[in-house]
LOROMAR-832275 format. One record per residue: x, y, z of N, C-alpha, C in turn; residue in three letters. Coordinates in steps of 0.05 Angstrom, whole numbers, plus 5000, padded with zeros to 4 digits. Each point is the difference from the previous one (the first is absolute). Example, Ala and Ser with C-alpha at 12.3 -4.5 7.8 and 13.67 -1.06 7.14 Angstrom:
residues 2
526448865156498250245000501850245000ALA499350214986501650245001498550225014SER
***
This chain:
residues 107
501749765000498350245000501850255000UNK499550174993501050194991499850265023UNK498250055004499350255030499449825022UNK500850015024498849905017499450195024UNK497650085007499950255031501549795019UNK501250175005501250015031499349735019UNK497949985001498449875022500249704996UNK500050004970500349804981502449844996UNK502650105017502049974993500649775016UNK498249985031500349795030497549914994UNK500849745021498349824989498250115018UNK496549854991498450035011498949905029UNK501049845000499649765028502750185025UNK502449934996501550015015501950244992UNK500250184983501050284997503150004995UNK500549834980502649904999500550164967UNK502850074999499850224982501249834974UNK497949934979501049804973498049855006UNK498449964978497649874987501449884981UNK499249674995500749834987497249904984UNK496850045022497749864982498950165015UNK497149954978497050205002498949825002UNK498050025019497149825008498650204981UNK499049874978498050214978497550045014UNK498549705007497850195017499050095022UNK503449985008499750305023500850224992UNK501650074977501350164987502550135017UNK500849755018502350195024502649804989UNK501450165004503449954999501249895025UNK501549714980500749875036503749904991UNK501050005023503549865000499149744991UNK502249885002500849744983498449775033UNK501550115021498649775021496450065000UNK499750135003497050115006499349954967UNK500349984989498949844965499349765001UNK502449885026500049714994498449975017UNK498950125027498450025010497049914990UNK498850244980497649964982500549794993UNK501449944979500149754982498649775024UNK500350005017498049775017497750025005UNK498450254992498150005000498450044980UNK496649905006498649874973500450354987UNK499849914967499650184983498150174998UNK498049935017498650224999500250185020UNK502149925022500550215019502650144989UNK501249954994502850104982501149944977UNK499950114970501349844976503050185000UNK501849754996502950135012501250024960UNK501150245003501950024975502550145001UNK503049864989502050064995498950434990UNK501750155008499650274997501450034978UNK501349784980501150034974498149864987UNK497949915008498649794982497250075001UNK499250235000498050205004498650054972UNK497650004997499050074980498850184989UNK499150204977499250335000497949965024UNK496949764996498149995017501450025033UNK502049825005500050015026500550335009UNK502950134981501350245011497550145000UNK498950014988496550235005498349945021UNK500249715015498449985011502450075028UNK502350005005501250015026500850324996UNK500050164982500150374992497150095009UNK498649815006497150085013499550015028UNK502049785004500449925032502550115020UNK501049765009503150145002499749915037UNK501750005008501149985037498550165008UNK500050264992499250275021496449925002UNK499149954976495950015003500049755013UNK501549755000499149825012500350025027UNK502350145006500250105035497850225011UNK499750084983498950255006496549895010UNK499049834980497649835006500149815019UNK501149865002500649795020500850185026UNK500450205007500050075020498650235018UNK496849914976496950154998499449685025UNK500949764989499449805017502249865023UNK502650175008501549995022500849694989UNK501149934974500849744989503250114999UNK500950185000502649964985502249895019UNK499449955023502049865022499749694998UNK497749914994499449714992501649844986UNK501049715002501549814979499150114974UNK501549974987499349944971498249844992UNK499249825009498949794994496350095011UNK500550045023497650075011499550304987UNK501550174995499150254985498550014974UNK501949744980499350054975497149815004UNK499649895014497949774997497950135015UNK499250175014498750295007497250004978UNK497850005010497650164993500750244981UNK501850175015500950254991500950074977UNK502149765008501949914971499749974976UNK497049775006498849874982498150384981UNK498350035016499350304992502250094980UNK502050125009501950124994500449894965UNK500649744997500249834979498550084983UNK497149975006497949984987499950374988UNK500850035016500350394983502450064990UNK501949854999502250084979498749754974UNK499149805002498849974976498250074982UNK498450105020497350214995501550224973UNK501750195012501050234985501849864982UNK500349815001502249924970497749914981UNK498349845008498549884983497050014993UNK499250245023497050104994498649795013UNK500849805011497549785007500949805023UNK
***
């Protein structure tokens, strides 16, 4: 990717500075441990991608998203101290999901 904000630069989970993969439908930026992290969980709570292996659809859908809105929401519901695991698997989360697909895809 070519621009990345700031925020975008640490990972999403654990604030570690270098992003290796994007959970697309969370649209957050995560390190290489916390990637490998998702990767264990079902795909519909996290789809994990190499941040070189990104596609125009995904980069539009994570330039929509990004670390900062997912913290920023998730902590409308006092989630962002939570496991990973228990966060992304969240009611909230799930919400969250469902409206970054919403605005990419109208439906």
């Amino acid at each position: 990717m070519e621009k990345m904000t700031e925020g975008n630069k640490y990972c999403a989970d654990c604030g570690t500075l270098g992003v290796a993969f994007v959970s697309v439908n969370n649209a957050v930026f995560l390190c290489s441990e916390c990637g490998e992290l998702h990767k264990s969980l079902d795909e519909s709570v996290s789809i994990i991608k190499s941040i070189n292996k990104l596609t125009s659809q995904d980069i539009l859908i994570v330039s929509l998203g990004g670390n900062e809105k997912l913290h920023e929401f998730l902590e409308n519901y006092s989630l962002n101290s939570f496991p990973a695991k228990d966060k992304y698997e969240s009611t909230a989360a799930r919400y969250y999901r469902a409206n970054v697909k919403i605005n990419i895809t109208g439906s």
